[in-house]
Steps between C-alpha positions, in 0.01 A plus 500: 500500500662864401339780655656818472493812746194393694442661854636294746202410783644249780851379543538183738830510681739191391577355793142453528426375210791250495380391785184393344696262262334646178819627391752300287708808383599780720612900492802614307548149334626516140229246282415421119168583446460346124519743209536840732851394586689482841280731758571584888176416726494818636247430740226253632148675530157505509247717216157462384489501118249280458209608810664218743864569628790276440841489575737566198874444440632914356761429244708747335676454193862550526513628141245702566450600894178741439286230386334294760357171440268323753469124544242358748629235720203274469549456156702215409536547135645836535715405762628238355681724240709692786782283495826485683807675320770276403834527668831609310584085505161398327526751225899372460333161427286592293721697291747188497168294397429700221729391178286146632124662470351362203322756279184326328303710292125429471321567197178501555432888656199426698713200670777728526280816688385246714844347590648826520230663731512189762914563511459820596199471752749207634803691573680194409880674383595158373232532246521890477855441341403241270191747398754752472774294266206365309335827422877689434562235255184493323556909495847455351346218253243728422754811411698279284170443289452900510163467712464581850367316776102515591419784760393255696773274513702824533313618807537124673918557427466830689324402757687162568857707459359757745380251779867371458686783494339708798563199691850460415598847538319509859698162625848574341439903557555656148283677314310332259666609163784366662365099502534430211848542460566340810308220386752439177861576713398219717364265228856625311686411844296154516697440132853565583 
């Protein structure tokens, strides 16, 4: 749920709330929360969009620190998608994974929006990177023909590189247009 610079009617205090055992995530804690990117739970509290209070994790985008985005705790789906940032040591796996993530492309484009929309509700980076390499190579197979790559297929490759990339640059500290380079000196290093 993103709800943007609505007055703010309750807040319940944390310890309070922890205590209640709703509460899987807590203040200041850096999470994923699918296609917005790595966001800081800036607070736990309690607002009545809908007639009936509930109790809301308050995310901020670290990209972008005046939006606000609120999740309710009581729903699962949504809170699913706030997932733990990997450390510095995952993402150095995965990188050294990578040259070994196959890159399938599927042809059929319904099949394809389907597959490609369940990877990124997932959060699965495994699969993110082989959505990635498949859709860069189908891009670069694609430029080679002198065509371009379907918006849509273009908008899944942003999308997937952006989930990866925020998260990278938040667990190794660099700045995002820094990644990718980063990325290619280690799988370079991995070669020598």
């Amino acid at each position: 749920i993103l709800m943007i610079g609505i007055p703010k009617k309750s807040v319940l205090p944390l310890r309070e709330f922890q205590k209640k055992g709703d509460c899987m995530h807590y203040v200041n804690e850096t999470v994923l929360y699918g296609t917005y990117g790595v966001c800081r739970i800036a607070d736990i509290e309690e607002r009545d969009f809908t007639g009936s209070p509930k109790t809301y994790y308050v995310l901020k985008p670290v990209k972008d620190e005046k939006s606000t985005i609120y999740v309710c705790v009581h729903n699962e789906k949504a809170v699913r998608q706030m997932r733990q940032v990997m450390s510095a040591d995952e993402i150095h796996e995965l990188i050294r994974n990578m040259p070994e993530e196959t890159a399938e492309w599927i042809e059929n484009k319904n099949e394809r929006n389907e597959k490609y929309k369940a990877i990124l509700n997932s959060g699965d980076r495994h699969a993110l990177v082989r959505m990635v390499r498949s859709l860069y190579l189908h891009r670069q197979r694609q430029k080679e023909l002198g065509k371009k790559m379907h918006i849509t297929d273009e908008k899944f490759f942003k999308d997937a590189e952006k989930m990866l990339y925020d998260e990278f640059a938040a667990a190794l500290n660099i700045r995002q247009e820094q990644v990718l380079p980063y990325i290619m000196g280690q799988l370079d290093g991995k070669k020598t």
